[in-house]
C-alpha positions in Angstrom: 0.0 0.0 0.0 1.4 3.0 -1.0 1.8 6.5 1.7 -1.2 8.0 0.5 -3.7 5.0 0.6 -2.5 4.2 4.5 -3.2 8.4 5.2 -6.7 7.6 3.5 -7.3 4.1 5.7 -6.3 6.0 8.6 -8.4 9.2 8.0 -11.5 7.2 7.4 -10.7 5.0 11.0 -10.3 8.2 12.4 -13.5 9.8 11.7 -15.4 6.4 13.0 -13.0 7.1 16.3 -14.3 10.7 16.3 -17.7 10.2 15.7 -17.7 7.4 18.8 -16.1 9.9 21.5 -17.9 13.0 19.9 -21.2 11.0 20.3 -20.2 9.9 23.6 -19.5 13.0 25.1 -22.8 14.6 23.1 -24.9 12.2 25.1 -23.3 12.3 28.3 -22.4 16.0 28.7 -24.9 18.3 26.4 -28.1 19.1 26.1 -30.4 17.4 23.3 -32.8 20.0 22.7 -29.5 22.3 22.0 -27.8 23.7 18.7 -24.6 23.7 20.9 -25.0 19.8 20.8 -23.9 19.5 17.3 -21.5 22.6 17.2 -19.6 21.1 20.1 -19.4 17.9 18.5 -18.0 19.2 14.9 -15.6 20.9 17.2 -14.5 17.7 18.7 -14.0 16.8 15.5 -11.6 19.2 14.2 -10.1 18.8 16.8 -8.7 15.5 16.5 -8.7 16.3 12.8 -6.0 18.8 13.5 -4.2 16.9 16.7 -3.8 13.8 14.4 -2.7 16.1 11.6 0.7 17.2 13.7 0.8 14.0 14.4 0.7 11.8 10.8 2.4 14.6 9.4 5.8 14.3 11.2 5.2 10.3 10.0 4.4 11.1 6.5 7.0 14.0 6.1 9.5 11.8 4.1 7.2 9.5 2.4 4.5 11.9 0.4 6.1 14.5 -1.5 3.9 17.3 -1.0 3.3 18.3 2.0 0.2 19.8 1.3 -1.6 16.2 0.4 -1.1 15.1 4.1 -3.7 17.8 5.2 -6.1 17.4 2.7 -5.6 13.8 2.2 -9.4 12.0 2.8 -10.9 14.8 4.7 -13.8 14.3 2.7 -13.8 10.7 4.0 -13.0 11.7 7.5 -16.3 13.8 7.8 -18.8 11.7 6.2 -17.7 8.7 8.1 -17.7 11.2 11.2 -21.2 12.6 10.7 -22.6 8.7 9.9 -21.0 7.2 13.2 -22.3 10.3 15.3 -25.6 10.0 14.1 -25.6 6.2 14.6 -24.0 5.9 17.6 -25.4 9.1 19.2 -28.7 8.1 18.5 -28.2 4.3 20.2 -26.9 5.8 23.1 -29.5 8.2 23.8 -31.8 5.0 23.4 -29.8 3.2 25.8 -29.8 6.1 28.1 -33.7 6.1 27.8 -33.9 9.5 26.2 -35.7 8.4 22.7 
């Protein structure tokens, strides 16, 4: 597998990671009748989006040529597979939680 297609595997098994604390926390923490619910979680997000950024990059630095493609590398990938694992696991939670 070549640099770039790891960086993409790891992206997209990073947004599921996201979207399971981000739900987690959502449940636990915030309000459900709240906008601040969701704006909190998409700034969980980014927020491991950027942490593990720093991190990958000083792993990738040698391997992909432009720098550039380590940010933007499956971001796409990392939010939709964030946004479908909050909503999925936000929403059994709250079940389990005997909120819905």
């Amino acid at each position: 597998m070549t640099p770039v297609v790891q960086l993409y595997w790891l992206r997209v098994a990073l947004g599921i990671t996201a979207g399971a604390i981000s739900a987690l926390l959502a449940a636990l923490f915030f309000d459900i009748n709240s906008v601040d619910t969701l704006i909190n979680s998409i700034t969980i997000a980014l927020l491991i989006y950027f942490v593990t950024y720093y991190i990958l990059r000083g792993f990738y630095k040698s391997k992909i040529e432009k720098q550039s493609k380590i940010l933007s590398t499956a971001i796409g990938m990392y939010f939709f597979s964030w946004i479908t694992f909050f909503v999925l696991i936000y929403t059994v939670f709250l079940k389990a939680l005997g909120i819905i």
